[in-house]
N, C-alpha and C positions, 0 to 999 in steps of 0.2 A: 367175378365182380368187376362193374366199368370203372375206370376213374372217377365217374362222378360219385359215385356211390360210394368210395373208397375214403374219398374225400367229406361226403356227406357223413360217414361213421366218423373220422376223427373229428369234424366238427362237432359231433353229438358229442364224445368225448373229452371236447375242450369246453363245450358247454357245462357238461356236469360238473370240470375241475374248476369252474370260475362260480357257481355257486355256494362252492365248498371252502374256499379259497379265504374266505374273510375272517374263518381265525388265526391264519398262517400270515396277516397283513401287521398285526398288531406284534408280532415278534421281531418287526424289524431292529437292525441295532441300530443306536443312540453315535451319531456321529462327533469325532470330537473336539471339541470348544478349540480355537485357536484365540490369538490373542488381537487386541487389535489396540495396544501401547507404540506412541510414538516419544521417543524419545528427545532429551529438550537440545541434546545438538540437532537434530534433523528440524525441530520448529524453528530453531535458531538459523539455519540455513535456508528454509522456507520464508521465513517473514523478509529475509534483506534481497530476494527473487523474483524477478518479473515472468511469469507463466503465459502464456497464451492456449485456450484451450479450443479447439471448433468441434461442435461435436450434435445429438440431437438426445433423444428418451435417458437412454443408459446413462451419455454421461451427466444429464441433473440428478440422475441419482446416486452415483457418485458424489458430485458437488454437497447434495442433503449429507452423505455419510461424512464428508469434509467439514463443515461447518457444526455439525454434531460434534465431532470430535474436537475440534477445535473452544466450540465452549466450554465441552468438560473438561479440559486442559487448560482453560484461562485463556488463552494462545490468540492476540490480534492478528489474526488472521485475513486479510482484505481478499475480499471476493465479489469480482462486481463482473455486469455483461454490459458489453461493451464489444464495437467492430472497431476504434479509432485506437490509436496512439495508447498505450497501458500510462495513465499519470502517475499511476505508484505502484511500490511492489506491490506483490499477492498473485492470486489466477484471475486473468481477465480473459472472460469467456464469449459465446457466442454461437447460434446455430447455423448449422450449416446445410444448404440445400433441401431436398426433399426424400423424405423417409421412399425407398424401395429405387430412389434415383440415384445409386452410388456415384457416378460420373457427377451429378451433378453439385454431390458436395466438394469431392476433388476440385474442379473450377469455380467453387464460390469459394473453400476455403483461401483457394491461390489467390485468388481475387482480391480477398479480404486483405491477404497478409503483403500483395503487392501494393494495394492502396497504406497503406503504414499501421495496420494492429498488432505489428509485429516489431514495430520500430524500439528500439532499445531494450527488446524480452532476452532473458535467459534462454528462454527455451518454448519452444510450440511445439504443438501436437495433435493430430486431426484423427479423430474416431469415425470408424463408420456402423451403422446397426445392425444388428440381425435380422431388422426389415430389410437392408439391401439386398439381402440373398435366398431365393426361392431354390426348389428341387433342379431349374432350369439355367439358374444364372451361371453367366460365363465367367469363374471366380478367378482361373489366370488373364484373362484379359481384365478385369479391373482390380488385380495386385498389380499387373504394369502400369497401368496407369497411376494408379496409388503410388507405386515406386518411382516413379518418372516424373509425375510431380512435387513428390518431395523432395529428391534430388537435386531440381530445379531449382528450389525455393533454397536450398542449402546455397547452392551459388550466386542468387541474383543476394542473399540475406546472410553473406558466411559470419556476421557477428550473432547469430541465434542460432542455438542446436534444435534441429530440426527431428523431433522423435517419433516413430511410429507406434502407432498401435494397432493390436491382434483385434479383430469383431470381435463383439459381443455373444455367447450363445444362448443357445433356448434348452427348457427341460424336457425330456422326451418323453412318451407313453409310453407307461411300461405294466409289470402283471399280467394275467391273464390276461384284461383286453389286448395288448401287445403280441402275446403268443399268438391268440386266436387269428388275427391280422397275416402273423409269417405262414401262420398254415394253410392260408387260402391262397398265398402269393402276394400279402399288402404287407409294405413299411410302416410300423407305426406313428405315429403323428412326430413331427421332427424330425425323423432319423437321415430324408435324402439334404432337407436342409441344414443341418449338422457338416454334412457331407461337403457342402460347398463352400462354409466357412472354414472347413478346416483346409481345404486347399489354397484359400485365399489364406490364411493366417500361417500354414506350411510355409509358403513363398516367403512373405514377412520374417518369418523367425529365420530363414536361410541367409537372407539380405542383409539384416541387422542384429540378429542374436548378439552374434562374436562382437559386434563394435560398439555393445551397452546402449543403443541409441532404439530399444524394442519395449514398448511397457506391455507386455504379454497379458492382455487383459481375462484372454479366454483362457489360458492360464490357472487363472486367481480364480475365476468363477470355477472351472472345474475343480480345485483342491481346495479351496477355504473354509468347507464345510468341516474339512479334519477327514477328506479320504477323497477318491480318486476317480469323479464321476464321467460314467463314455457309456460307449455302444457298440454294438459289433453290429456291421451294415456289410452286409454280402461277404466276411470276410475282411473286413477294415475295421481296427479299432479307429473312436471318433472321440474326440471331446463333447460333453454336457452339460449347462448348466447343472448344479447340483439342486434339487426342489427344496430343500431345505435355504436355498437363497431367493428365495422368487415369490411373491405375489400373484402372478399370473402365467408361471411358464417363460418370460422373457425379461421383463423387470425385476428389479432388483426391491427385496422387502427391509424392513432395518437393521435386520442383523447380515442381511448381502450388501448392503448400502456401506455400513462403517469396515465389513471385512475387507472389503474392493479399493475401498476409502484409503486406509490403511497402506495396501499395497500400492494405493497412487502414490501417495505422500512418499513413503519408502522411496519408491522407484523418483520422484522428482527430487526431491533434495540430495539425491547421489550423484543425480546431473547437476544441479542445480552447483553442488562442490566442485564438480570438473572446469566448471568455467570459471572459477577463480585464479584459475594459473592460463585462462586465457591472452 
């Protein structure tokens, strides 16, 4: 029998399992609820903080899961966008560059925060999307960049802690259509672009893990669900958006929105306490 043919029977065979396949769909288990309580020391450290945020998609949906929270907490929370000068405490935000142009938010955020939106912040932070990163893109060359500008900005600004953050990811294809895909020799939808954030967010977590200054965003999206969402790509476990946080495979839906939300605010008001014995 040729290869093709060999090939064309298990196709025949993954055909059959994926018609089959949709009452074994409805057994998935029930992932588990985490919490998403912010506690009234860490509001209290939030509200007396000047935040700077540069960021584009993902993080207004973080900002929606912030302001959520913050109402059903009572919590004056001040949130406004804005590129100049922050007038008062809160997150003053702003976008940055163009979705799929990593570089180019790198040298707008610089930009921004050299022209003074960073002038008297606690603390800045510049996201980049899971739009930056295709199956092709060169993900160690724009962590150096990424890290080399912020560096920068640490020095020319050393009264603002300068924080990073991991990309955002995306949910992958999975089930039968997924199998059917390795069987013929295709990735399913996601899986090489997964691949590239996590080399870029690799570098990140090495750089700044150990010195608290890393808000590990892909992170939160992979485990908020209440379990431990990835992919095995040739032999490499990957992080995943978990699809129980997602809308659309890359955004974030309401209950991604306030779980991600959550571990911003965590993660900021613990910097935000460091700088008091600045």
């Amino acid at each position: 029998m040729t290869q093709t043919n060999i090939r064309r029977m298990w196709l025949l065979v993954a055909l059959t399992m994926l018609a089959l396949s949709g009452c074994n769909q409805s057994k998935r288990e029930e992932p588990l609820m985490t919490s998403t309580q912010i506690s009234g020391s860490e509001w209290q450290a939030l509200e007396k903080k000047r935040v700077v945020f540069g960021h584009q998609s993902v993080g207004w949906n973080i900002l929606n899961g912030v302001e959520r929270l913050a109402a059903r907490d009572r919590v004056n929370l001040d949130i406004h966008e804005q590129r100049t000068t922050p007038a008062v405490e809160g997150i003053s935000h702003f976008p940055i560059g163009s979705n799929g142009d990593p570089i180019s938010k790198i040298h707008d955020f610089a930009a921004a925060i050299d022209a003074g939106a960073a002038q008297g912040a606690d603390v800045a932070m510049m996201k980049l999307c899971y739009a930056d990163f295709n199956a092709v893109t060169d993900a160690r060359q724009v962590a150096n960049a990424y890290i080399a500008s912020l560096e920068s900005l640490a020095q020319r600004h050393p009264n603002t802690s300068f924080v990073a953050v991991t990309v955002p990811l995306t949910a992958v294809q999975t089930g039968p259509k997924a199998w059917i895909k390795q069987l013929v020799g295709k990735q399913p939808s996601e899986y090489l672009e997964n691949v590239k954030r996590a080399e870029f967010n690799t570098q990140l977590r090495e750089r700044y893990l150990m010195t608290g200054r890393l808000f590990d965003l892909a992170r939160t999206e992979a485990e908020s669900a209440g379990k431990y969402c990835r992919a095995e790509v040739n032999g490499q476990t990957v992080e995943t958006l978990c699809p129980e946080l997602t809308t659309d495979g890359g955004h974030l839906n309401e209950r991604g929105q306030e779980l991600v939300a959550t571990a911003f605010l965590d993660f900021v008001s613990s910097v935000a306490a460091k700088q008091v014995s600045r």
